[in-house]
MDAnalysis code that builds the backbone (N, CA, C; Angstrom):
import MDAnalysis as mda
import numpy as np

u = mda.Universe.empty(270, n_residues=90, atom_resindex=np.repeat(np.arange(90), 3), trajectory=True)
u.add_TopologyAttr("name", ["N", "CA", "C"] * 90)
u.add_TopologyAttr("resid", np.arange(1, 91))
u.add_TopologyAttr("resname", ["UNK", "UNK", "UNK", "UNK", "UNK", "UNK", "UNK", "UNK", "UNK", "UNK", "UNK", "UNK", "UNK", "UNK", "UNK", "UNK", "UNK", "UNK", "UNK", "UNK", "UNK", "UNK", "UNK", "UNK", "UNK", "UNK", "UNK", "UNK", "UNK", "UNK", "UNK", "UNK", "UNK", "UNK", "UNK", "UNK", "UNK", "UNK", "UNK", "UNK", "UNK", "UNK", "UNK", "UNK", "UNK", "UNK", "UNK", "UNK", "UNK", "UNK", "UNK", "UNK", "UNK", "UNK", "UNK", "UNK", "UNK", "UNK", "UNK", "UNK", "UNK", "UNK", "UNK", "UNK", "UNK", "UNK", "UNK", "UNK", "UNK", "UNK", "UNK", "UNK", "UNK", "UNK", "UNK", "UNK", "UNK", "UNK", "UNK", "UNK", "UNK", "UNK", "UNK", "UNK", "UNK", "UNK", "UNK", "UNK", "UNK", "UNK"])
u.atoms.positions = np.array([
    [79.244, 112.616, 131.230],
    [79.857, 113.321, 132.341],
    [80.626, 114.548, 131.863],
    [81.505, 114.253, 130.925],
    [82.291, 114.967, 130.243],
    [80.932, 116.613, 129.903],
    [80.216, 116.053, 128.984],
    [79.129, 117.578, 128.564],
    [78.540, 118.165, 130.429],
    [78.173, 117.316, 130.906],
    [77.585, 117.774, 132.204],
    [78.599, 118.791, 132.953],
    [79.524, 118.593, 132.767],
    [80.775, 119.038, 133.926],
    [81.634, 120.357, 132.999],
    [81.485, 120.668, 131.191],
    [82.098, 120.912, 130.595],
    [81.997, 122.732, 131.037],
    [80.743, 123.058, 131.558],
    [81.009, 124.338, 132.112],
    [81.848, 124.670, 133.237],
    [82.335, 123.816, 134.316],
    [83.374, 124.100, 135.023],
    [85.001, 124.302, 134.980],
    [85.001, 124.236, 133.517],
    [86.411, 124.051, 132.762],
    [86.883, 125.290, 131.460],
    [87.761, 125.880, 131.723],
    [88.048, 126.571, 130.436],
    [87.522, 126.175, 129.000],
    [88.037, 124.979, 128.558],
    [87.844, 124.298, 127.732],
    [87.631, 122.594, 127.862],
    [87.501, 122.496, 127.018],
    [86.913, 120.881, 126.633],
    [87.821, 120.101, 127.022],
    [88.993, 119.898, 126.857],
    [90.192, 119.346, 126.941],
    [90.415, 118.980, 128.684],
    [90.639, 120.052, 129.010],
    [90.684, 120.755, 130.956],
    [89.326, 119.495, 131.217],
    [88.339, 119.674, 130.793],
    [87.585, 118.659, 131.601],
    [87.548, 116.958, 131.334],
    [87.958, 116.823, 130.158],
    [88.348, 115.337, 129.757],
    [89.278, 115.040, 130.473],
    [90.457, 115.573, 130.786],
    [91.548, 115.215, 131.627],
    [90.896, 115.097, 133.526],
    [90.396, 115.845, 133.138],
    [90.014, 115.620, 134.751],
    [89.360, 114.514, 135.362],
    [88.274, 114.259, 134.473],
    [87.251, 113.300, 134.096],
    [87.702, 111.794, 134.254],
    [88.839, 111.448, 132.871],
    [89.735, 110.428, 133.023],
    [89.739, 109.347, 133.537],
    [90.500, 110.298, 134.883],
    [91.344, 109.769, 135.502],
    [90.424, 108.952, 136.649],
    [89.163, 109.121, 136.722],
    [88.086, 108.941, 137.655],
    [87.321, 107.721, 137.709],
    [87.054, 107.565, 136.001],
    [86.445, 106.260, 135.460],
    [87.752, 105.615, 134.759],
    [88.930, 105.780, 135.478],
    [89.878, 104.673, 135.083],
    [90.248, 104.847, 133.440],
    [90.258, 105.655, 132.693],
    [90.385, 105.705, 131.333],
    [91.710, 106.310, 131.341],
    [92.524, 106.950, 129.825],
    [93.160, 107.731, 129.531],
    [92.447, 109.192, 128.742],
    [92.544, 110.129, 128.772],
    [91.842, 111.506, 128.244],
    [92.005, 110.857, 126.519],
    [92.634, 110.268, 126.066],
    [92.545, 110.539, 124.605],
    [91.357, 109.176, 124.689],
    [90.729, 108.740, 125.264],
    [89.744, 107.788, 125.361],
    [88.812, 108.139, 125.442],
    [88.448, 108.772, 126.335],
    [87.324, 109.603, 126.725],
    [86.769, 110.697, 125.678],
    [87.615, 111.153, 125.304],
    [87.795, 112.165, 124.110],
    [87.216, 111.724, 122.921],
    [87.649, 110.362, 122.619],
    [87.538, 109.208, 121.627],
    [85.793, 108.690, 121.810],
    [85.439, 108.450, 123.066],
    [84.277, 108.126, 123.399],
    [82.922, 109.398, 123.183],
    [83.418, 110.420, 123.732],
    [83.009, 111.955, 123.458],
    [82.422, 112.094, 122.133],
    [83.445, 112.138, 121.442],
    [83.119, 112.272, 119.375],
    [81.918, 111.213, 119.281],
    [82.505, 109.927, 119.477],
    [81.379, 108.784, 119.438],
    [79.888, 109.059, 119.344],
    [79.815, 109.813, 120.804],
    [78.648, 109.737, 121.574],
    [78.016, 111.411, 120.678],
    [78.627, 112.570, 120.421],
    [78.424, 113.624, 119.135],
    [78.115, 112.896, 117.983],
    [78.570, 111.860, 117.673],
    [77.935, 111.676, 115.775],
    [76.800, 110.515, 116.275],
    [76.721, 109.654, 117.160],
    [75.665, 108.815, 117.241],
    [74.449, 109.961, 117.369],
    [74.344, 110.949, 118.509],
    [73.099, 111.744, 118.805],
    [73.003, 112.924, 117.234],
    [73.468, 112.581, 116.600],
    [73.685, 113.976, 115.337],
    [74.275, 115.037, 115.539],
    [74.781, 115.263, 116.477],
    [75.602, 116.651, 116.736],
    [77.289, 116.702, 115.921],
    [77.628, 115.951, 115.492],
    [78.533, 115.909, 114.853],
    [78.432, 114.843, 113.450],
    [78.904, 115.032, 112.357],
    [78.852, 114.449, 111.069],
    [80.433, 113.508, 111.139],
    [79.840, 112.185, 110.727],
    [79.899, 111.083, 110.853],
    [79.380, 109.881, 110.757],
    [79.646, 108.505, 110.573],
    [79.131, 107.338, 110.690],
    [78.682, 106.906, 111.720],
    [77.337, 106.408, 112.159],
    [77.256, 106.547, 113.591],
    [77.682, 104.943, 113.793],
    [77.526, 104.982, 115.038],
    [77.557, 103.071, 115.436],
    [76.940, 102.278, 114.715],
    [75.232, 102.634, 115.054],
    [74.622, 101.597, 114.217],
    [75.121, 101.222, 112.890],
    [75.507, 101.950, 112.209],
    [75.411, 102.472, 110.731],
    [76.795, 101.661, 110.771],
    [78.032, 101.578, 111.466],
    [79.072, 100.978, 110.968],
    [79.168, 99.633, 111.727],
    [78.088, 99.511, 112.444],
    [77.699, 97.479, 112.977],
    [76.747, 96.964, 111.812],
    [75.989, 97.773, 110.646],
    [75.896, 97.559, 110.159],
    [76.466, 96.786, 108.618],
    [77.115, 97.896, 108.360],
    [77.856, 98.259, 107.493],
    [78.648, 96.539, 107.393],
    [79.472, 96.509, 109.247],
    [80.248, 94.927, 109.244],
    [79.573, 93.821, 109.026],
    [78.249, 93.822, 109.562],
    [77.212, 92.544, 109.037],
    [77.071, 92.405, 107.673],
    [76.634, 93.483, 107.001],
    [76.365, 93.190, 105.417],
    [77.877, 92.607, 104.701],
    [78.930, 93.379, 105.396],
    [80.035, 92.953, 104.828],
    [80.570, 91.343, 105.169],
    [80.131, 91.306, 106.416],
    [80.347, 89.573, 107.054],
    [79.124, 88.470, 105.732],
    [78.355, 89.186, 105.983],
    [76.901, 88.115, 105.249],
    [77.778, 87.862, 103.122],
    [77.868, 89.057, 102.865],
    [78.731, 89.384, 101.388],
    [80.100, 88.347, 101.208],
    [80.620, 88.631, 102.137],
    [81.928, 87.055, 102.433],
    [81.168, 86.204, 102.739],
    [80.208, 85.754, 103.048],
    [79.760, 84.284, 103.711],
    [78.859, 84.115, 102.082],
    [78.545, 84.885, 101.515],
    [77.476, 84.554, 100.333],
    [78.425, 84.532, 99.094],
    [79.898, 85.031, 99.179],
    [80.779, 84.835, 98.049],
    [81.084, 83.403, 98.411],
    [81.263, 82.938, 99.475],
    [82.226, 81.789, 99.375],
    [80.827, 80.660, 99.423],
    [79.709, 81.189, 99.472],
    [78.934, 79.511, 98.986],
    [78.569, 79.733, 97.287],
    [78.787, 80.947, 97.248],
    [78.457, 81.052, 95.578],
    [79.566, 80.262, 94.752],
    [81.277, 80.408, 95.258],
    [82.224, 79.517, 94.926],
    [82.141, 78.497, 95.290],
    [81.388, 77.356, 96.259],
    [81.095, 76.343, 96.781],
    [80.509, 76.317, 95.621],
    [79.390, 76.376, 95.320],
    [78.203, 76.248, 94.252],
    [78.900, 75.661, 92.689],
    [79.623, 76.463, 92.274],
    [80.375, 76.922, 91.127],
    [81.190, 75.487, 90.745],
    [81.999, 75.273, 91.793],
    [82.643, 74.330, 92.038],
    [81.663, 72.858, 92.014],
    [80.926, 72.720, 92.849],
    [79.869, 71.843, 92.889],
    [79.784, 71.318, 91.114],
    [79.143, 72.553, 90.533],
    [78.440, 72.692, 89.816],
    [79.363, 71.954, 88.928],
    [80.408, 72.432, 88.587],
    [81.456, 71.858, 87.344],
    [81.964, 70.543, 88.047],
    [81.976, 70.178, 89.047],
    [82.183, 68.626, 89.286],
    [81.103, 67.592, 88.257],
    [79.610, 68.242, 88.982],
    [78.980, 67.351, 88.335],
    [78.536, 67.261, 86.874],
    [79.366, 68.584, 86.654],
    [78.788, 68.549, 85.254],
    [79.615, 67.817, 84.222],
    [81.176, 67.396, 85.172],
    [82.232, 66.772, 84.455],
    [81.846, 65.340, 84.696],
    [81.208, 64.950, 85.569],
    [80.399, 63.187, 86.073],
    [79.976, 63.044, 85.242],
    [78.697, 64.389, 84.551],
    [77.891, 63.781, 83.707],
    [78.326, 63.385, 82.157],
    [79.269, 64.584, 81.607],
    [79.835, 63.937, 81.183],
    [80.614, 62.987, 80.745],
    [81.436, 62.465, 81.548],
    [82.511, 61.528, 81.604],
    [81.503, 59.988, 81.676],
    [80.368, 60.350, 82.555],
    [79.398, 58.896, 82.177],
    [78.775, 58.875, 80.885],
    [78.412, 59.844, 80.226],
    [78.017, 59.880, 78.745],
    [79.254, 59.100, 77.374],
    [80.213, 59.941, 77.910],
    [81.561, 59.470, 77.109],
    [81.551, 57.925, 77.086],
    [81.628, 57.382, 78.077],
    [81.859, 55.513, 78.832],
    [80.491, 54.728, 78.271],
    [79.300, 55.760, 77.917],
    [78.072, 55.035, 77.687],
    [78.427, 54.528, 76.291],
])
């Protein structure tokens, strides 16, 4: 709405404020949404959405694959202290 309407306005600003108040937002929101919607289409340099829903998955999956690798680890030296400790008793 904001690009559609942006020729009826001095500047950029003048029409975010106007805008706003219409779809219930605050202008520094809209504004906020604006940039968004510039680096997702390439018009502005930036991380786009995809790229940083990404970014949180690999980082979610990286914590979920550290903490079974320490599961593992742990595992691992339990049984390796069983096996010993039944060798010792044999």
């Amino acid at each position: 709405m904001v690009q559609e309407h942006r020729g009826k306005y001095p500047w950029l600003w003048a029409a975010i404020e106007s805008i706003a108040p219409k779809i219930g937002c605050v202008p520094q929101t809209l504004n906020k949404w604006g940039k968004r919607a510039e680096v997702d289409a390439g018009a502005r340099e930036g991380v786009t959405t995809a790229e940083a829903q990404k970014v949180s998955e690999l980082e979610r999956e990286n914590k979920e694959l550290r903490r079974a690798n320490e599961i593992l680890k742990l595992a691992s030296a339990f049984f390796a202290q069983t096996e010993l400790d039944s060798r010792l008793k044999s």
